[in-house]
C-alpha positions in Angstrom: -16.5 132.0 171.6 -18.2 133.9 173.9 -20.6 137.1 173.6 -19.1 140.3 172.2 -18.0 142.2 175.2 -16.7 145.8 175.8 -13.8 146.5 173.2 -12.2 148.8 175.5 -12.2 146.2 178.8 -11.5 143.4 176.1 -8.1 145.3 175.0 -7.2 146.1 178.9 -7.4 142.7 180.0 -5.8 141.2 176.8 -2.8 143.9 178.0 -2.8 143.4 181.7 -2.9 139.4 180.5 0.3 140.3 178.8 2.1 142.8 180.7 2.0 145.1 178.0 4.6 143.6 176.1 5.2 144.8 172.7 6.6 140.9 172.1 3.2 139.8 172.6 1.1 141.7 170.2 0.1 138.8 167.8 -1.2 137.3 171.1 -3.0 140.4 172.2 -4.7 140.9 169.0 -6.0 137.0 169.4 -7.1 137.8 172.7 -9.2 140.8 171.8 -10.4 139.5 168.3 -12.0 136.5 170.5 -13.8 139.0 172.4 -14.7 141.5 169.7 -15.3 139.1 166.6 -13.0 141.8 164.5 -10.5 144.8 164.7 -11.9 148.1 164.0 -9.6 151.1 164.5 -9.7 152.5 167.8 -9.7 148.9 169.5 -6.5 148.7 167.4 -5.2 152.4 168.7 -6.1 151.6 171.9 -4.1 148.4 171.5 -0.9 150.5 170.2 -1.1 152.8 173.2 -1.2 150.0 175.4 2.1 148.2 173.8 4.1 151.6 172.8 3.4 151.7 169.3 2.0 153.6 166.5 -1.5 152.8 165.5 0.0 152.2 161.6 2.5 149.4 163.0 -0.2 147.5 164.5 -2.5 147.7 162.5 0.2 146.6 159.9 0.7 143.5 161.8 -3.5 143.0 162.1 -3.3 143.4 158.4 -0.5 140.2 158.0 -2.2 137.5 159.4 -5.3 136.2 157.9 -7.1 135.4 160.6 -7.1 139.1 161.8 -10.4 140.5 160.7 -10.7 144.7 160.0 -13.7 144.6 158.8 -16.8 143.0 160.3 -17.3 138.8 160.2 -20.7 137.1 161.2 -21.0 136.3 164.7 -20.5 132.6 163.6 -17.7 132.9 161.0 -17.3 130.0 159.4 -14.6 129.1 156.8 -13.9 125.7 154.3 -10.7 124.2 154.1 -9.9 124.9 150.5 -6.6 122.3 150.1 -6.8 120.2 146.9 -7.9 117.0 148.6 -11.0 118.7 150.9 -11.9 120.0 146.9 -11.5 116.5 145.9 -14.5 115.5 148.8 -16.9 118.0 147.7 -15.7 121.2 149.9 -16.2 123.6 147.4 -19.9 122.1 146.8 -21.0 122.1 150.2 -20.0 125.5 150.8 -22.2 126.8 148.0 -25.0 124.6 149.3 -24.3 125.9 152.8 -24.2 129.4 151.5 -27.8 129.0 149.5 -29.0 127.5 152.7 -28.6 130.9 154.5 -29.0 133.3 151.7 -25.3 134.9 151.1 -22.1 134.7 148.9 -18.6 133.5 149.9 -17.2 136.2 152.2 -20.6 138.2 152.9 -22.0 138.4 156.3 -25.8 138.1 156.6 -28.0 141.0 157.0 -28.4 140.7 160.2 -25.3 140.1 161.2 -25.7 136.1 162.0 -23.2 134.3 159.8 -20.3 134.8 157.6 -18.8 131.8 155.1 -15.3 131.8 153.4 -12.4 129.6 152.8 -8.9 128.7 153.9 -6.0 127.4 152.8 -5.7 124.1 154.8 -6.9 123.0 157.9 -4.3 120.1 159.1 -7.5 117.7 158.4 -6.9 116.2 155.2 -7.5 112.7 156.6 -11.3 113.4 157.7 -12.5 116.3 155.4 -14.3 118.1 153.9 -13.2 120.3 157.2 -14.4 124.1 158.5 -12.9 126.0 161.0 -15.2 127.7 163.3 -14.1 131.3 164.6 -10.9 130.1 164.4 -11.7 128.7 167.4 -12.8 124.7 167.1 -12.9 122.4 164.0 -15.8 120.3 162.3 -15.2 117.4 160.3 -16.2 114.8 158.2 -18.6 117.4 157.0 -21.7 115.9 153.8 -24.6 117.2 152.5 -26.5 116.4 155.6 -24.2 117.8 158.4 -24.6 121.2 155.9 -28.6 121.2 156.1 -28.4 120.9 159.8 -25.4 123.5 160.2 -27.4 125.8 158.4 -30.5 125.1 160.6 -28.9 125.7 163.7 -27.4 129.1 162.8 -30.6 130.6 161.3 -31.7 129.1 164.5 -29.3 131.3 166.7 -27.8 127.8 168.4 -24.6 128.4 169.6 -21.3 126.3 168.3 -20.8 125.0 171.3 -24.2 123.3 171.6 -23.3 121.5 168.0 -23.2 117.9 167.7 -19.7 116.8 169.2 -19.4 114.3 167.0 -18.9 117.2 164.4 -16.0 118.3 166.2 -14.2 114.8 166.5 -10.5 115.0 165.7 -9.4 111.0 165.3 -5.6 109.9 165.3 -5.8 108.2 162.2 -2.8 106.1 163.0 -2.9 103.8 160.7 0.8 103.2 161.2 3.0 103.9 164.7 6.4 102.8 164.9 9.6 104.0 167.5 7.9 107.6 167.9 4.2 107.1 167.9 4.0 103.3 169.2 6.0 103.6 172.1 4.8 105.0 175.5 4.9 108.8 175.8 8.1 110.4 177.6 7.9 111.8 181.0 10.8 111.6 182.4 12.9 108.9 180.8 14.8 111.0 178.4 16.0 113.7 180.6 17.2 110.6 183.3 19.4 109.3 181.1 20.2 113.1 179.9 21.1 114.1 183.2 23.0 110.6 184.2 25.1 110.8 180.6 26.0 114.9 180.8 24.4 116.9 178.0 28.4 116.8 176.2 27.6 113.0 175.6 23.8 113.6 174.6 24.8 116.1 171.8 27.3 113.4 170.5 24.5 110.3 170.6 22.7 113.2 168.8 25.4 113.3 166.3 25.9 109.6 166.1 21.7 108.9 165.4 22.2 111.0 162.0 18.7 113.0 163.1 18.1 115.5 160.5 15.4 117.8 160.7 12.0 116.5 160.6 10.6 120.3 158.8 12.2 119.4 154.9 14.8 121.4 154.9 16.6 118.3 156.8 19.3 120.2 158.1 22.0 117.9 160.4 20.0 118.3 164.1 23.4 117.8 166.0 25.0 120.5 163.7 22.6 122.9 165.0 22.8 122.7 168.1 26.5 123.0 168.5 26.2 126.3 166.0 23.7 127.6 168.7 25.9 126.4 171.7 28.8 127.9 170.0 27.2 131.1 170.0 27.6 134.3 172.4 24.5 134.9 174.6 24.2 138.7 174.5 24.4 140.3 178.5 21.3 139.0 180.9 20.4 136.8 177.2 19.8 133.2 177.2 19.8 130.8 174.0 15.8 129.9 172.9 14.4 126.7 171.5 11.4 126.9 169.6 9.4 124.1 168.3 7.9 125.1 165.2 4.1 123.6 165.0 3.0 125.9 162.0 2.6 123.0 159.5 1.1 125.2 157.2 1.9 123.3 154.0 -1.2 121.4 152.7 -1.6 117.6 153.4 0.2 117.8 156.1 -1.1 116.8 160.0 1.4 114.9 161.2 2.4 117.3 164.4 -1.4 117.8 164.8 -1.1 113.6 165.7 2.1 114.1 167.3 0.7 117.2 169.3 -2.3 114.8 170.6 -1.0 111.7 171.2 3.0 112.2 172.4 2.9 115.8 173.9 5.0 114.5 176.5 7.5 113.4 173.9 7.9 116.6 172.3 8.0 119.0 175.0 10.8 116.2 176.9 12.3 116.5 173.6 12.4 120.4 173.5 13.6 120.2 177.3 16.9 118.2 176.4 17.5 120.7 173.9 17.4 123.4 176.5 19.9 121.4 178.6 22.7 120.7 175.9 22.2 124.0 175.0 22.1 126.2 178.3 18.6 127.3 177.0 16.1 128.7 179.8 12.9 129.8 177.5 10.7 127.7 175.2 7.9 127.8 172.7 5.9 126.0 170.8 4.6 128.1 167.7 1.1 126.6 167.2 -0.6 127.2 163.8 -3.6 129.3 164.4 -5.7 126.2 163.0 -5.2 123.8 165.8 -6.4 126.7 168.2 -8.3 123.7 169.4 -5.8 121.6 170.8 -4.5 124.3 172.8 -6.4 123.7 176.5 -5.0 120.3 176.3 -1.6 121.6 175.8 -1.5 123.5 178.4 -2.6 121.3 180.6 0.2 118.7 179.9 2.7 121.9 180.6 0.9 122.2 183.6 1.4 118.6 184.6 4.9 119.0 183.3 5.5 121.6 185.6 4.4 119.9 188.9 5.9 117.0 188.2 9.2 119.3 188.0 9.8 118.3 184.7 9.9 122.0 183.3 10.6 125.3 185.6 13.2 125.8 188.1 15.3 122.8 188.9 14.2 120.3 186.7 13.8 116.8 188.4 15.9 118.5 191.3 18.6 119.7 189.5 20.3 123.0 190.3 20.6 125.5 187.6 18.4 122.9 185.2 15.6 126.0 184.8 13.2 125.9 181.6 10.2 126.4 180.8 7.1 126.9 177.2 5.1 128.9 176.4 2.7 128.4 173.6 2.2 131.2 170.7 -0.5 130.9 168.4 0.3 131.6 164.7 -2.6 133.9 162.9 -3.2 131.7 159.7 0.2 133.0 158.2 1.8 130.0 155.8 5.3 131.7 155.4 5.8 131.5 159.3 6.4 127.9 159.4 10.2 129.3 158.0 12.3 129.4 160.9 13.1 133.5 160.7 9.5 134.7 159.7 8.3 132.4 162.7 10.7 134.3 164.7 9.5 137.6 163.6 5.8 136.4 164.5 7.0 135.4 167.8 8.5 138.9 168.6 4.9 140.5 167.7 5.7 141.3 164.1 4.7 140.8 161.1 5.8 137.0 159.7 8.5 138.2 157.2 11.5 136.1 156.6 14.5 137.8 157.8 17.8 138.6 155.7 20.3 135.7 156.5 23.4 136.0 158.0 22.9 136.0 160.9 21.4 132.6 160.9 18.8 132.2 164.1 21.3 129.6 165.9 23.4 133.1 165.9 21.0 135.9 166.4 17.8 134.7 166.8 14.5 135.5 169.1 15.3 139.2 170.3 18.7 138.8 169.1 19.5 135.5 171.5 21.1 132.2 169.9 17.8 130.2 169.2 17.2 126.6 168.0 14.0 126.0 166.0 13.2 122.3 165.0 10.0 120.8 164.0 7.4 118.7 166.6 8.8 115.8 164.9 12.6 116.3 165.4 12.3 117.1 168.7 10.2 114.1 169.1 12.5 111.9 168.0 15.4 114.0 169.9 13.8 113.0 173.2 14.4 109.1 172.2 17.7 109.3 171.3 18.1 110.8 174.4 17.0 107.6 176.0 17.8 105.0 173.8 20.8 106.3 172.5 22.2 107.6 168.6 23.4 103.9 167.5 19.3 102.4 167.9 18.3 105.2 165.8 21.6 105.0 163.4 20.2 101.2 163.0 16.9 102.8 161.6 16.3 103.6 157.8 19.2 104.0 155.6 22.4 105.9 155.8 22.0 109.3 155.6 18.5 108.9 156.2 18.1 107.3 159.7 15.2 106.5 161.8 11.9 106.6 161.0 9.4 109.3 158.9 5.8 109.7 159.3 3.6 110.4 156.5 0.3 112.0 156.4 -1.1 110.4 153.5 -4.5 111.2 152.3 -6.3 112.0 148.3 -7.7 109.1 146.9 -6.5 106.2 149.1 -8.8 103.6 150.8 -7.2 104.6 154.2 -6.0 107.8 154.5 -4.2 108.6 158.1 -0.5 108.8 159.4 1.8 106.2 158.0 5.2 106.1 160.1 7.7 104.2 158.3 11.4 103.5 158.1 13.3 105.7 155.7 14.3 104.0 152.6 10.7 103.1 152.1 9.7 103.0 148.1 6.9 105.6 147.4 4.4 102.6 146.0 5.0 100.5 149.7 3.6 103.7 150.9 0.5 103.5 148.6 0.2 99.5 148.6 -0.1 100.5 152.8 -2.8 103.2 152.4 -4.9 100.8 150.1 -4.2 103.2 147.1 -5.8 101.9 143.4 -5.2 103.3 139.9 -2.9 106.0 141.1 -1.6 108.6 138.5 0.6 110.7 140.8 1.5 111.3 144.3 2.1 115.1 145.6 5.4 114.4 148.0 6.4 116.9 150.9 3.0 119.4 150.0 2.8 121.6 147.0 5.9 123.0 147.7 7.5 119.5 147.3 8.0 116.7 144.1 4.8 115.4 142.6 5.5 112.0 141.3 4.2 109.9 138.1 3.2 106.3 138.1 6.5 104.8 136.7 8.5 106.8 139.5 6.5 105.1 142.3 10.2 102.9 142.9 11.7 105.6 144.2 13.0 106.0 148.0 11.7 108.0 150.7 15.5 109.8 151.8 16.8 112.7 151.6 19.3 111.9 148.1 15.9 110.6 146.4 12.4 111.7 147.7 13.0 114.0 150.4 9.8 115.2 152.4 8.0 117.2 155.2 4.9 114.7 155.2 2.5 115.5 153.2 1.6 113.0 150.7 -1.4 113.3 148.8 -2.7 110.5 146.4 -4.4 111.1 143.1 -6.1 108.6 140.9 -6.6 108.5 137.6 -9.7 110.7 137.7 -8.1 113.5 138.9 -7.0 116.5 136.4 -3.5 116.9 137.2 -3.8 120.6 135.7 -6.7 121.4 138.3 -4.6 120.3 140.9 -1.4 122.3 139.9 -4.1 124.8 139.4 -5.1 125.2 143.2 -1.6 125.0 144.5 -1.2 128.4 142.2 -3.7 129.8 143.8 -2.6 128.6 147.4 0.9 130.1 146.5 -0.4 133.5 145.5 -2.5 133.6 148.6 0.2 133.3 151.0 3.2 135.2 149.5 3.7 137.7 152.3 4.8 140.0 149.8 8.3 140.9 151.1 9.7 140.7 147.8 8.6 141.6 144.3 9.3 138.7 142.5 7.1 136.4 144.9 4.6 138.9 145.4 4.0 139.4 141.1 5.2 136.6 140.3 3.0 134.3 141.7 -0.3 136.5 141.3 0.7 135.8 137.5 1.0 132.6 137.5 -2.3 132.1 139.3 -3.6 134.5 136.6 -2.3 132.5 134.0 -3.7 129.2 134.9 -7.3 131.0 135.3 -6.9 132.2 131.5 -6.2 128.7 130.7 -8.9 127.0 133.0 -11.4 129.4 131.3 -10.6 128.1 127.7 -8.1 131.0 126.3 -5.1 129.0 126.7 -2.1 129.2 123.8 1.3 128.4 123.0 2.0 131.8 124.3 0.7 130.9 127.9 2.5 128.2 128.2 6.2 129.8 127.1 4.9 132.6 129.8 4.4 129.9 132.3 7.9 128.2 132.1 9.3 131.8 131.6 7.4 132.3 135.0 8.6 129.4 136.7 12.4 129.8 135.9 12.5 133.8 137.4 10.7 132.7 140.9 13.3 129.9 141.2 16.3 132.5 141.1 15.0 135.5 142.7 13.0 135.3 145.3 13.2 135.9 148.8 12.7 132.8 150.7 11.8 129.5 150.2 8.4 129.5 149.4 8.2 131.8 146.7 11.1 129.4 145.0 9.1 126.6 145.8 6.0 128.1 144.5 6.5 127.0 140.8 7.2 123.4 141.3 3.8 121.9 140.9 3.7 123.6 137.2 7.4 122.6 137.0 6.4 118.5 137.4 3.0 118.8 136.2 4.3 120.1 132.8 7.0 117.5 132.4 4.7 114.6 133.9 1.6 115.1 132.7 1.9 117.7 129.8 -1.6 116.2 128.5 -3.8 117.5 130.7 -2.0 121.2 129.7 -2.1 120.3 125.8 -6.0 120.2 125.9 -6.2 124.0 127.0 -3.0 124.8 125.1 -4.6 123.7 121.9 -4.5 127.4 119.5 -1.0 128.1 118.0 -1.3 131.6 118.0 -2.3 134.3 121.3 -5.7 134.3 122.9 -7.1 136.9 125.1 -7.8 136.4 128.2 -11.0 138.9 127.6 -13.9 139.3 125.8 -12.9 142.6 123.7 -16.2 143.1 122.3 -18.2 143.1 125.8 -15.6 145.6 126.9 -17.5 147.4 124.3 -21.1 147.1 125.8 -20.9 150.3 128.1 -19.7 152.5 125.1 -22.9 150.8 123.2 -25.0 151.2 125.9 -24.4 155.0 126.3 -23.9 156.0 122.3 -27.1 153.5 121.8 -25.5 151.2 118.8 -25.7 147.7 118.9 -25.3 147.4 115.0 -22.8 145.6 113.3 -19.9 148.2 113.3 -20.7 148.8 117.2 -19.3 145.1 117.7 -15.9 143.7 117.5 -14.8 140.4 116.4 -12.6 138.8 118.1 -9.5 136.6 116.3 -6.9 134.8 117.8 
């Protein structure tokens, strides 16, 4: 990052960079934040005069995204990946060590200004953690005691992050498993030949005939989609959009972070047959704000795209064949990666999921018909393109075709990406990664099925074991309430808090599980829990506050022992000590005899 500059030159250029556009206000704040370390409020007025809005919108939008800062950070800010597993290496430990190291707390900055530490929710590095994100800017991994001591040396030594060991900052593959998307040679070209040499009527029914459902979770029918958006009316001087979503917020999963790095190419071929089946002219790929770092690689494959006239006007010489992507970087905002709050955060607001109807293949970004699939799905789009819809019908099982890949990490010998066949059983997976004494698997993130020992038969597919990649491996050591413990907290972190019941609802259940990790759990708590996790399944806005409940849902029914130990009075505990609530009233009437105190009885 470089040197704090002038906030009002940093706001001007991020402006003139933009062309003012209110559109691009997530983008401008980015811009200026990496000039001015944080957002204090006339950089933010200035901003809102410079895109035509009020100062109270804006900073509304600053406000959203977690990785907008309006108040003051170090000028090295550095935060932990808090996910389960980088707890499960030691994250939480080293950060306090770290923190001792350089004299503050968790979310101070240092007297003079120097350092700030904190946490996050996930990184995307779950296979080479303990993991810290550095100004939101570039990543260090495969962090240990030793890495800390020497981290904390150079700060208090003023040495740059830049200047830091690069072998901190190593991102590996991890491909511990490639098949048809990861093993073959990366598309430039190929797909949109045989696109162009079929007719895009013909491509959209291989599409049809492959079986491709999306690659996000929600595994919607890919062909299905398309046709809705093609079917759609393109409002006057409008075009349709196609957006690949790369905000794989939910924990344990970095499977588009591999994709991303190794088959760029693939993906973005795969995003430009979209465009022609669809009659799409403009593109984007919505990059979490975590893999900030992969970004100058990115565009320089765009850039090599472009002059090989694989993307802009004319595309490989054909008339009328004009598309092109841009790249937005998300904020560190979880809910985006659902297609309509992603859609939001592209048009410069803040990342709340949109009332549906209209559906996005309808009324999408700025009101045009807009496809948004997963890095994955359009990865495998861009081979079916080439190779046709009966070699990837011939994949996996029926109504799961092709292939899956599977970021596995937890407690396995060989964590990494796994890209397997649909159909596969859940213990092939393990037996794979080198897994031992397993007592549950976390499926899809914490938003997905967590999974006992005697379930490990089941199928990877869409009617059994659907996922979005994530697959995190616990061993018999692990406290299955601890885990469903952090996943609370991670779901009352990122509620947006568009709608009450997610918003309440999960701060309560986090609460709840606190009262129970600190020893005053009952009978009570645990009636309030399931009463908890039915109401967030039926009210809530979107999918991730009815998601948020279903690690206490399966922990509960799967491993209801590790509950029963802090469940263990019949009768209501409080949650506070009533007689310290006492001590200030002591302290000023001067009593601490017998009747001053309280006892406490359950």
């Amino acid at each position: 990052m470089p040197p704090p500059t002038d906030p009002a030159a940093a706001v001007d250029e991020a402006l003139s960079r933009h062309g003012h556009q209110r559109t691009a206000l997530v983008q401008i704040l980015r811009d200026v934040q990496s000039r001015t370390r944080w957002l204090p409020r006339e950089v933010l007025r200035r901003i809102a005069n410079g895109v035509g809005l009020t100062p109270a919108i804006v900073e509304g939008v600053a406000g959203f995204y977690r990785f907008f800062h309006l108040q003051p950070v170090g000028r090295v800010h550095l935060l932990f990946s808090d996910n389960v597993t980088d707890r499960m290496l030691g994250s939480r430990q080293l950060a306090a060590d770290l923190c001792a190291r350089l004299g503050i707390e968790p979310g101070q900055v240092a007297a003079d200004g120097s350092v700030s530490v904190g946490f996050t929710s996930c990184t995307g590095l779950g296979d080479q953690g303990p993991a810290l994100l550095v100004d939101q800017h570039q990543v260090l991994t495969r962090m240990d005691a030793a890495r800390v001591a020497e981290l904390a040396r150079l700060v208090r030594a003023g040495v740059p992050p830049a200047q830091w060991p690069a072998d901190w900052q190593r991102v590996d593959p991890g491909i511990r498993r490639a098949g048809v998307l990861l093993g073959a040679p990366p598309l430039a070209g190929p797909a949109l030949r045989a696109l162009l040499a079929r007719g895009a009527d013909a491509t959209l029914a291989e599409l049809a005939a492959s079986g491709l459902r999306g690659r996000g979770g929600a595994g919607f029918d890919t062909a299905r989609k398309w046709s809705l958006c093609r079917a759609a009316a393109v409002p006057e001087g409008g075009t349709r959009v196609v957006v690949c979503n790369a905000d794989e917020g939910e924990p344990g999963t970095f499977k588009d972070r591999v994709l991303l790095t190794e088959q760029p190419d693939t993906v973005f071929e795969g995003m430009t047959v979209a465009a022609r089946v669809l009659g799409a002219r403009q593109g984007f790929v919505y990059l979490r704000g975590e893999y900030r770092f992969m970004l100058p690689a990115l565009q320089a494959v765009l850039a090599r795209r472009r002059a090989a006239g694989l993307l802009g006007g004319s595309i490989l010489g054909t008339p009328g064949f004009d598309f092109d992507i841009a790249i937005h970087l998300g904020a560190g905002a979880y809910v985006c990666g659902e297609e309509s709050a992603l859609i939001e955060s592209l048009e410069g607001k803040r990342g709340q999921p949109r009332i549906r109807p209209p559906f996005p293949v309808e009324s999408g970004y700025l009101g045009q018909p807009t496809v948004v699939n997963n890095v994955e799905t359009f990865a495998a789009a861009a081979r079916i393109a080439e190779r046709g819809g009966a070699w990837w019908a011939a994949i996996g099982v029926p109504g799961s075709t092709g292939t899956k890949l599977h970021s596995v990490s937890g407690d396995v010998a060989r964590p990494g990406i796994y890209e397997l066949p649909f159909g596969v059983t859940v213990g092939e997976i393990l037996a794979e990664a080198g897994a031992a004494g397993t007592q549950a698997v976390q499926v899809g993130g914490p938003s997905g099925l967590c999974l006992a020992a005697h379930e490990f038969g089941r199928r990877i597919a869409f009617d059994d074991v659907p996922t979005a990649g994530a697959f995190m491996v616990f061993d018999a050591t692990r406290d299955m309430f601890e885990v469903a413990h952090g996943f609370a907290q991670f779901f009352a972190h990122e509620s947006c808090g568009f709608c009450t019941p997610c918003r309440v609802g999960t701060e309560l259940v986090r609460r709840r599980f606190d009262k129970l990790a600190q020893g005053h759990g009952s009978l009570f708590d645990e009636a309030e829990l399931r009463a908890l996790e039915s109401l967030l399944h039926g009210t809530t806005h979107c999918g991730l506050g009815a998601t948020a409940t279903n690690p206490l849902r399966d922990t509960l029914a799967r491993f209801r022992p590790a509950y029963e130990r802090r469940l263990a009075s019949p009768r209501f505990v409080p949650g506070f000590d009533l007689d310290a609530e006492l001590a200030p009233a002591r302290r000023v009437t001067g009593r601490d005899d017998a009747g001053a105190h309280l006892e406490q009885k359950g």
